[in-house]
Phi, psi and omega in degrees: 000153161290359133312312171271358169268327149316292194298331131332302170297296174320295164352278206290006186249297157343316200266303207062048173284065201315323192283287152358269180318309165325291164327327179236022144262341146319319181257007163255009171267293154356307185259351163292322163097026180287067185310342172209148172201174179160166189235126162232140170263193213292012161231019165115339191290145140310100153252347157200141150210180192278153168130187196264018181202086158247026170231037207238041154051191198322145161203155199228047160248102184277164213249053213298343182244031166255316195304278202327313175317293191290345175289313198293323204059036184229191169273126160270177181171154185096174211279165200201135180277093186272146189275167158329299195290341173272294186305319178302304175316335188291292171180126193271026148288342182289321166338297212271332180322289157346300205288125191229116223270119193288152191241125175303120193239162162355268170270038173259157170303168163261143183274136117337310199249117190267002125244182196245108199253334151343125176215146188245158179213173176251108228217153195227160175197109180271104171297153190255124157237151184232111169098001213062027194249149189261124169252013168170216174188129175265138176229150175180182213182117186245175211256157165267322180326115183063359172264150204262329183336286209291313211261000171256342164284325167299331189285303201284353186291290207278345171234032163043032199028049192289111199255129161234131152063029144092024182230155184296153190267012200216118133299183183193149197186109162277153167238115194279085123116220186271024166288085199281145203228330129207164193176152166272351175293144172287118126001149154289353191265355196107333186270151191285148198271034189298124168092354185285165164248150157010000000 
């Protein structure tokens, strides 16, 4: 259960077991559907985290709601824009998830940038304490960029999967700065308009 894999994890966080701790953050990232998770103690440091590097210390990509966690010492949640240089420290497949190639449309403004590299997620930062002394923070986080999950349950909640003309009457589109980032609105080819502006 994820209750007895939580209970665990603290264990192997108490303990400062790492190879241990590592492991179960792997299965609770898993059963969570968690795209980054990781432990930092109480100066910032990395101490596991899930991904292809996961014991490698200092990173100089800040964690803005692991920062937060750790100034506050409380729990934070909610969404947050991670830079390129943090996802890639995460894993840098999670990067190219994130990256999403901007597309020109009619009415958009013309970009600057021929991508979007930014990625928003919806992400939590737990303080850890041991003995009541605060000795970090567990973080994780799953990212929105190109995920269809959300934005096709908001859509199918409020129009009840209400069909005109064989097309759904309703949408739904998160945005990263005028940026769609998902979504369900359509192209003219058909393919979801992921990267059009505003």
């Amino acid at each position: 259960s994820p209750e007895a894999v939580l209970s665990r994890l603290e264990a192997a966080i108490e303990r400062r077991d790492l190879q241990t701790s590592l492991r179960r953050l792997q299965d609770v990232a898993k059963q969570t559907d968690l795209d980054f998770m990781g432990i930092m103690d109480a100066n910032g440091r990395i101490l596991c985290r899930i991904g292809p590097n996961p014991l490698s210390g200092e990173t100089d990509a800040p964690n803005p709601i692991a920062d937060l966690a750790l100034r506050k010492k409380i729990a934070v949640s909610g969404t947050v824009v991670l830079s390129h240089a943090f996802l890639f420290s995460e894993n840098p497949e999670l990067a190219e998830l994130a990256r999403i190639p901007l597309l020109q449309t009619k009415m958009a403004l013309p970009k600057d940038a021929a991508e979007e590299r930014s990625g928003m997620a919806l992400a939590s930062a737990v303080p850890i304490y041991k003995d009541g002394r605060f000795s970090g923070v567990l973080y994780g986080g799953e990212l929105l960029n190109q995920s269809q999950e959300i934005v096709d349950r908001v859509r199918d909640t409020v129009f009840q999967h209400e069909m005109y003309n064989g097309r759904s009457i309703g949408t739904a589109t998160i945005f990263l700065r005028n940026v769609r980032i998902s979504t369900n609105v359509l192209n003219p080819d058909g393919n979801r308009a992921v990267g059009t502006a505003a």
